[in-house]
Biopython code that builds the backbone (N, CA, C, O; Angstrom):
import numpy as np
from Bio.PDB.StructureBuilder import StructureBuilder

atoms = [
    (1, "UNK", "N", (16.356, 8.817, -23.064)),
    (1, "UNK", "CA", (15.979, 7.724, -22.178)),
    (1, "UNK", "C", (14.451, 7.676, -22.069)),
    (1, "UNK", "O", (13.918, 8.746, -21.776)),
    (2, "UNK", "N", (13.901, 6.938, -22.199)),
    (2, "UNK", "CA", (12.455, 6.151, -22.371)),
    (2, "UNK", "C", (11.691, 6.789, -21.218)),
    (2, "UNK", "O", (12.682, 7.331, -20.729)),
    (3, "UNK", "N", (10.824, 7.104, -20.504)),
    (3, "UNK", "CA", (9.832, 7.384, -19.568)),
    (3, "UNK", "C", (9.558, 6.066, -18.427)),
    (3, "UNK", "O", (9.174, 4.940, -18.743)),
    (4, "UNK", "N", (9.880, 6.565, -16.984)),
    (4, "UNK", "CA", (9.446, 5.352, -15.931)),
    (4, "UNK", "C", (8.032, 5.456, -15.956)),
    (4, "UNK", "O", (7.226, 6.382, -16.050)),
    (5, "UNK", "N", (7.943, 3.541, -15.778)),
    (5, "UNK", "CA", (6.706, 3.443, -16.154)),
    (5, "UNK", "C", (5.781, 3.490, -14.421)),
    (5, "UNK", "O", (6.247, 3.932, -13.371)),
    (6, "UNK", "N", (4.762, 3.039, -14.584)),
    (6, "UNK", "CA", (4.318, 3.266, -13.005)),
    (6, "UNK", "C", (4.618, 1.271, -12.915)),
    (6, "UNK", "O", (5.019, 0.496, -13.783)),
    (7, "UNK", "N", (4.245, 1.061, -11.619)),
    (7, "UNK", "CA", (4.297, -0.215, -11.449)),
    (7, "UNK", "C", (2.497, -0.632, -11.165)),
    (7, "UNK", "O", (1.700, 0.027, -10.497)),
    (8, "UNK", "N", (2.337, -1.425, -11.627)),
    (8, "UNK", "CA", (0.694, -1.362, -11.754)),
    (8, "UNK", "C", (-0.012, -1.772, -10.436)),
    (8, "UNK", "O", (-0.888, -1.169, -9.815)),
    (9, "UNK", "N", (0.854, -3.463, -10.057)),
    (9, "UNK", "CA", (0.890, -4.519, -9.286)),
    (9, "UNK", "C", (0.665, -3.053, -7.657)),
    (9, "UNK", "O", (-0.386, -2.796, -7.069)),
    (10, "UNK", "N", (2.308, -2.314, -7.360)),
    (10, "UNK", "CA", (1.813, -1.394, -6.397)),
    (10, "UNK", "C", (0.792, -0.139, -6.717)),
    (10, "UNK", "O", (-0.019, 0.197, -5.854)),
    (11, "UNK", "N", (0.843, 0.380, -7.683)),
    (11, "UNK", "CA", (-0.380, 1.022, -7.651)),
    (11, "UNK", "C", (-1.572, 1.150, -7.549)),
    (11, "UNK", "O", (-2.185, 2.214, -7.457)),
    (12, "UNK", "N", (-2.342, -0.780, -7.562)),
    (12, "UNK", "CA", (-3.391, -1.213, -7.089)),
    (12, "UNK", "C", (-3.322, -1.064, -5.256)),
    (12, "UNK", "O", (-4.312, -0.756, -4.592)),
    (13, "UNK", "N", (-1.987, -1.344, -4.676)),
    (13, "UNK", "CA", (-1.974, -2.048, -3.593)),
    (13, "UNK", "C", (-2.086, -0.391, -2.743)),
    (13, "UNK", "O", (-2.898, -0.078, -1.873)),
    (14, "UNK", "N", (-1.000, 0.450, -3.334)),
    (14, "UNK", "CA", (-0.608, 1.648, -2.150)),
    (14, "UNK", "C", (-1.328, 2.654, -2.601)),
    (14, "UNK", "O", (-1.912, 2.748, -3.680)),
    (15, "UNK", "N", (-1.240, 3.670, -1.417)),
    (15, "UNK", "CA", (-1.725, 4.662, -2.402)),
    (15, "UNK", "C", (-1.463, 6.290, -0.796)),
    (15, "UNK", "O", (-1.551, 6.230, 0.430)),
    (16, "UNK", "N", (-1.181, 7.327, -1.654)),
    (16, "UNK", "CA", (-0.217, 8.002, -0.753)),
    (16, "UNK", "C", (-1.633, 9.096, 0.211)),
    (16, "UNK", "O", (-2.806, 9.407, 0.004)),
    (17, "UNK", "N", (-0.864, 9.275, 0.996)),
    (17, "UNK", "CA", (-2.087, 10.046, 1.952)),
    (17, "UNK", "C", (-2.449, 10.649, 1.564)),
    (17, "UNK", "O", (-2.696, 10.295, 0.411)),
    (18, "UNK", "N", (-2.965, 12.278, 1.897)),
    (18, "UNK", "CA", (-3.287, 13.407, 1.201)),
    (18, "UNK", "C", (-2.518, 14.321, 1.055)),
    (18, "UNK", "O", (-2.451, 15.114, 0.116)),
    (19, "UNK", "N", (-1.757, 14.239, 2.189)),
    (19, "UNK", "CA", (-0.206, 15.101, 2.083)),
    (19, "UNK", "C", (0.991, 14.925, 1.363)),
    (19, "UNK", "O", (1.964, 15.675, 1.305)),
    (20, "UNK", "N", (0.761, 13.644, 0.726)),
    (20, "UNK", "CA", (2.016, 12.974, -0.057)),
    (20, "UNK", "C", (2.897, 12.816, 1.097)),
    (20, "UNK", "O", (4.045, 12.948, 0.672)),
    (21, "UNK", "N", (2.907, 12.632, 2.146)),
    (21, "UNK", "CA", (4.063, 12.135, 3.109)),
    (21, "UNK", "C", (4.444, 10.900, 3.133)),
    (21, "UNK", "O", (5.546, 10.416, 2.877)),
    (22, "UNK", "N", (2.872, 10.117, 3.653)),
    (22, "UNK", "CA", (3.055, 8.721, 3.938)),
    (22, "UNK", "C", (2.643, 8.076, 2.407)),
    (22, "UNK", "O", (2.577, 8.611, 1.300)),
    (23, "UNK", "N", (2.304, 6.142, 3.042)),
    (23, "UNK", "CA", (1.728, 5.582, 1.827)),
    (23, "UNK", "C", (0.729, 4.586, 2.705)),
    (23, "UNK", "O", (1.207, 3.778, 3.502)),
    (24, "UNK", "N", (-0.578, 4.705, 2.506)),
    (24, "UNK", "CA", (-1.386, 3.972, 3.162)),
    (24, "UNK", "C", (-1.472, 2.076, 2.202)),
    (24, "UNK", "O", (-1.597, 1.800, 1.009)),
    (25, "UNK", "N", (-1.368, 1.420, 3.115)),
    (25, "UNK", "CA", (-1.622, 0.165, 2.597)),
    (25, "UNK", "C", (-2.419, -0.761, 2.930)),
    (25, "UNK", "O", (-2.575, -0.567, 4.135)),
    (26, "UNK", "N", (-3.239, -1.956, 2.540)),
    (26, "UNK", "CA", (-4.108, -2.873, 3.448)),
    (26, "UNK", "C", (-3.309, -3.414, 4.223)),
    (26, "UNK", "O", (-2.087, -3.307, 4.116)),
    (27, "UNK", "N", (-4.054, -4.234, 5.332)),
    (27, "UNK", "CA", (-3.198, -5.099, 6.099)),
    (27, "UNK", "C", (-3.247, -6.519, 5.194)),
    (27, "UNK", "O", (-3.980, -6.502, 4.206)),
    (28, "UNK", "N", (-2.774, -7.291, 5.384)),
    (28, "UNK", "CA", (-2.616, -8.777, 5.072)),
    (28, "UNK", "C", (-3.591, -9.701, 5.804)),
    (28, "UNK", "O", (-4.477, -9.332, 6.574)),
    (29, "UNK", "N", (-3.332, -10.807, 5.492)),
    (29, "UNK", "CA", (-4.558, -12.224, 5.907)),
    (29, "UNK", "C", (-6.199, -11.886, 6.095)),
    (29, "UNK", "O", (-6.930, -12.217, 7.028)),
    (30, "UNK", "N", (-6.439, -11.312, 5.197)),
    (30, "UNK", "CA", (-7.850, -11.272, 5.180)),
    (30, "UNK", "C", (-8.674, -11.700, 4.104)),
    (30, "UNK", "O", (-9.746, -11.187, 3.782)),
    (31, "UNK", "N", (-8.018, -12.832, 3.478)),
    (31, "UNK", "CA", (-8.373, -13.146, 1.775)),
    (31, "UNK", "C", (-9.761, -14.758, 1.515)),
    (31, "UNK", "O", (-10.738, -15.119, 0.858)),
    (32, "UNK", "N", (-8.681, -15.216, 2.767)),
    (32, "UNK", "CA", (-9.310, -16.730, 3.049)),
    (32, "UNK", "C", (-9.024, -17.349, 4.134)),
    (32, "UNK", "O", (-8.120, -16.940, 4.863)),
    (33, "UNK", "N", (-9.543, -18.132, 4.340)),
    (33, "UNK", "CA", (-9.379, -18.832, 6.035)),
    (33, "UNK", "C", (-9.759, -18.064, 6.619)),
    (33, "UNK", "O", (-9.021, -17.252, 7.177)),
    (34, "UNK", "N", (-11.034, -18.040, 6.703)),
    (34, "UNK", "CA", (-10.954, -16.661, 8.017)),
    (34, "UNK", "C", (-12.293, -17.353, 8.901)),
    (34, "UNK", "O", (-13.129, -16.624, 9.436)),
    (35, "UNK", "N", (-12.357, -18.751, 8.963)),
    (35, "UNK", "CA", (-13.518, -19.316, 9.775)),
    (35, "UNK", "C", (-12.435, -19.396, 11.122)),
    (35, "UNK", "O", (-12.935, -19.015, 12.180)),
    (36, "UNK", "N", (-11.366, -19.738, 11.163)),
    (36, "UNK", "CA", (-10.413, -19.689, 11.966)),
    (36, "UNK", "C", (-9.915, -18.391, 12.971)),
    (36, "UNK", "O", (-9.546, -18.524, 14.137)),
    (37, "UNK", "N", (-9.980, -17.433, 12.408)),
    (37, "UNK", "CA", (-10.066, -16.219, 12.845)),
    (37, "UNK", "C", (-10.941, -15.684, 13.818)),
    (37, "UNK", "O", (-12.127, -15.790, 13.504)),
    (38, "UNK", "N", (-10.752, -15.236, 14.715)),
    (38, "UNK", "CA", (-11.250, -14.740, 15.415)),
    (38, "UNK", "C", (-12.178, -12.888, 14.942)),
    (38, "UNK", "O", (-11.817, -11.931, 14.257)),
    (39, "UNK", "N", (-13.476, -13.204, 15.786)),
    (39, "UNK", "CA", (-14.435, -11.790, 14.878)),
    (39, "UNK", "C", (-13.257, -10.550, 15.074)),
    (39, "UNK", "O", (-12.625, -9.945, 14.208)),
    (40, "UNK", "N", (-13.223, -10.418, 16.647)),
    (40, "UNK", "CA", (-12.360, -9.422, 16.543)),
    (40, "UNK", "C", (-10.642, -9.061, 15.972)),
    (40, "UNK", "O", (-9.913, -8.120, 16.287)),
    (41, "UNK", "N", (-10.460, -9.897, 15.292)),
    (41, "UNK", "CA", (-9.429, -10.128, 15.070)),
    (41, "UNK", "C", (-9.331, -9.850, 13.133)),
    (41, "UNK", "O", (-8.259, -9.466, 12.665)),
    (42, "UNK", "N", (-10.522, -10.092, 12.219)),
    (42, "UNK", "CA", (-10.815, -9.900, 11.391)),
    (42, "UNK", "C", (-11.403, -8.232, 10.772)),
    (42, "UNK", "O", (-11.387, -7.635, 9.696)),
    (43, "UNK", "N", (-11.819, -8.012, 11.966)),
    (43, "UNK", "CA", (-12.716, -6.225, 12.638)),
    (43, "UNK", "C", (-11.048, -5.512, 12.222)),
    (43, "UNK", "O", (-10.780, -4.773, 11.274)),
    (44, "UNK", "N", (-10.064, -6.073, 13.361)),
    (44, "UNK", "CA", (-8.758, -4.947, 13.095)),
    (44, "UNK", "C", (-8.606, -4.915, 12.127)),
    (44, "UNK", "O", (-8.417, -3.819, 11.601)),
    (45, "UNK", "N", (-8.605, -6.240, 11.268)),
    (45, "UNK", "CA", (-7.432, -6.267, 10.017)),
    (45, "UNK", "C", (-8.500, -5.141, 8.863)),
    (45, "UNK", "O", (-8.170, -4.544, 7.839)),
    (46, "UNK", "N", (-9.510, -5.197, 9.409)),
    (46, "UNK", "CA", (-10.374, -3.760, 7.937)),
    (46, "UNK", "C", (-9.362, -2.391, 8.102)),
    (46, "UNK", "O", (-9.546, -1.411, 7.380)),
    (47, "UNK", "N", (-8.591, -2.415, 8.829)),
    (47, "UNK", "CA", (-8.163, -1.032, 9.242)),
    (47, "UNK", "C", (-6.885, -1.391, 8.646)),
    (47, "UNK", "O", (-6.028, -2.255, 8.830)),
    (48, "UNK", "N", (-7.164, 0.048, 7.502)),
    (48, "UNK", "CA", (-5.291, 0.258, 6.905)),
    (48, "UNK", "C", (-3.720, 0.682, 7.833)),
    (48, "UNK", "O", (-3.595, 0.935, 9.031)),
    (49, "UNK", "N", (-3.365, 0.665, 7.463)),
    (49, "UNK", "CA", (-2.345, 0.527, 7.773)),
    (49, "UNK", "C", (-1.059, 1.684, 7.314)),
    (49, "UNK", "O", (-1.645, 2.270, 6.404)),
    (50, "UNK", "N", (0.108, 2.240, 7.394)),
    (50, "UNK", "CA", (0.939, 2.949, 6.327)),
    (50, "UNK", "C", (2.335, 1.666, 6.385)),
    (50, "UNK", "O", (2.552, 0.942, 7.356)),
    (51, "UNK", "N", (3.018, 1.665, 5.261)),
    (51, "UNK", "CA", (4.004, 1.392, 5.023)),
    (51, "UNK", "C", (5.073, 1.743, 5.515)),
    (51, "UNK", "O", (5.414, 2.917, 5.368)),
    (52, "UNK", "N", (5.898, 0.841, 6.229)),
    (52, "UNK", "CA", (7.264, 0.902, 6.848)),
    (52, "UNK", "C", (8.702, 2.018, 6.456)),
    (52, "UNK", "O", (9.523, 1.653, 5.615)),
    (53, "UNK", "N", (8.807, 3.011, 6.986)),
    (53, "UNK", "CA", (9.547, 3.429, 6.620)),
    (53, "UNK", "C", (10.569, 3.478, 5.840)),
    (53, "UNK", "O", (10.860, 4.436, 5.123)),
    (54, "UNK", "N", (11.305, 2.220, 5.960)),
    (54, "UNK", "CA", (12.480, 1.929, 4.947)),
    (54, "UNK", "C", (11.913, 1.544, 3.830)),
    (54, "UNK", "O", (12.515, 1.585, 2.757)),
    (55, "UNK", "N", (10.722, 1.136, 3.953)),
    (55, "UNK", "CA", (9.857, 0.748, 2.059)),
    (55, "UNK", "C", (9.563, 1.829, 1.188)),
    (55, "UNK", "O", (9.479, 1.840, -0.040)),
    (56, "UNK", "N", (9.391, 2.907, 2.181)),
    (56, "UNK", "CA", (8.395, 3.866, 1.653)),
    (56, "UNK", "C", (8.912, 4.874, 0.417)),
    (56, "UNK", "O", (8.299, 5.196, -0.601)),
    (57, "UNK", "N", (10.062, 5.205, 0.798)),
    (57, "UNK", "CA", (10.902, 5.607, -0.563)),
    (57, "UNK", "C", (10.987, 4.611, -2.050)),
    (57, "UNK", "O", (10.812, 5.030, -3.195)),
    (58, "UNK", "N", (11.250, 3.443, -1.708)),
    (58, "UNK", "CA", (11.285, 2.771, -2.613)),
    (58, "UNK", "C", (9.433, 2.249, -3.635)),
    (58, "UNK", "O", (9.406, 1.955, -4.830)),
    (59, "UNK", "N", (8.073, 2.291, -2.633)),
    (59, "UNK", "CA", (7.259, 2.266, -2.988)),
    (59, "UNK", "C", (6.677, 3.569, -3.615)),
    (59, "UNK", "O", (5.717, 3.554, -4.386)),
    (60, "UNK", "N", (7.336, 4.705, -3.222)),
    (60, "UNK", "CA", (6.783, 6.000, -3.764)),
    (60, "UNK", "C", (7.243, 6.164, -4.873)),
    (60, "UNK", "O", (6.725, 7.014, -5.597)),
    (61, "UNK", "N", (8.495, 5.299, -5.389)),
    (61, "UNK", "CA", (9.057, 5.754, -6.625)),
    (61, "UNK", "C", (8.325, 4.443, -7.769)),
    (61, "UNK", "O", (8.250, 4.681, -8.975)),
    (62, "UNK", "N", (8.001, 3.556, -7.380)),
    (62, "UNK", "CA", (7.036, 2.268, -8.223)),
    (62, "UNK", "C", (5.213, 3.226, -8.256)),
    (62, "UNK", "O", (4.469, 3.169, -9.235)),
    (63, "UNK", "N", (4.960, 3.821, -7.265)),
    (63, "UNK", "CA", (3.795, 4.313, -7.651)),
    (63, "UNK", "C", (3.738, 5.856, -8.248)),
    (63, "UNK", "O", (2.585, 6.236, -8.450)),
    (64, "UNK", "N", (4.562, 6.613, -8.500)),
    (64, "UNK", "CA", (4.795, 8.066, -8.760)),
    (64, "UNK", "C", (5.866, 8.119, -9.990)),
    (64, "UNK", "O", (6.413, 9.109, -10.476)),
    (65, "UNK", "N", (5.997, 6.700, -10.351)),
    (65, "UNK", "CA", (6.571, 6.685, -12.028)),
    (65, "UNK", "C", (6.011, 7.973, -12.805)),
    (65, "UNK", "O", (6.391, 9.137, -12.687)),
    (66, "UNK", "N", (5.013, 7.455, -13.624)),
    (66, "UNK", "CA", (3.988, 7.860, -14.433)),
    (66, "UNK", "C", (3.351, 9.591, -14.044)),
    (66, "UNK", "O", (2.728, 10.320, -14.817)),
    (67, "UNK", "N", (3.889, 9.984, -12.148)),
    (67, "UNK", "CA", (3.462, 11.298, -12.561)),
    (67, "UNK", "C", (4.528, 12.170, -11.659)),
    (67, "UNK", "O", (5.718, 11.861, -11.611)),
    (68, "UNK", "N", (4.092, 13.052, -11.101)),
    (68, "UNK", "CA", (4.889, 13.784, -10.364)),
    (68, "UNK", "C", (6.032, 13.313, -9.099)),
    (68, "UNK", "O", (5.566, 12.357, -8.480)),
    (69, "UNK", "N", (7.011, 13.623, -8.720)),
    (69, "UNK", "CA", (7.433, 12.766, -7.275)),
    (69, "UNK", "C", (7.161, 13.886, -6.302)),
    (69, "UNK", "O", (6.750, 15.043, -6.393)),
    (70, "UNK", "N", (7.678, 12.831, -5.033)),
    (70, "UNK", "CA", (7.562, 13.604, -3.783)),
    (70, "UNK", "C", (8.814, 13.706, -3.410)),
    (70, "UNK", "O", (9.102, 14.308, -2.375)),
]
sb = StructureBuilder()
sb.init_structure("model")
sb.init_model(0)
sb.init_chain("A")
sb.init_seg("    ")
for serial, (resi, resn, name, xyz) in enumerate(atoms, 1):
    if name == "N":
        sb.init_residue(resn, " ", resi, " ")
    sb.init_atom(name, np.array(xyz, "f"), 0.0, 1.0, " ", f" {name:<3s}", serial, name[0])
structure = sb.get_structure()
């Protein structure tokens, strides 16, 4: 059977803590439109975030293809 590949698309996006526990991710809506936005409201969204529990198995196995698992 062939080798899992990594998924590229999440491996740009996630990326796992230092402990390999969690998976840190950006937040969303911060790309465009943001004259609309409020300052402080743009300030939070710089701050990462981790991935939802029920994702997180399934994102660890799209980014940990290509090497070791957790």
């Amino acid at each position: 059977m062939p080798k899992m590949k990594t998924h590229k698309g999440a491996q740009k996006r996630f990326k796992p803590n230092k402990a390999g526990t969690r998976v840190k991710r950006a937040m969303q809506n911060k790309n465009h439109i943001l004259n609309k936005k409020s300052r402080k409201r743009k300030r939070n969204l710089r701050q990462g975030d981790y991935v939802h529990s029920g994702q997180e198995r399934m994102i660890k196995g799209m980014i940990n293809a290509g090497g070791k698992s957790n």
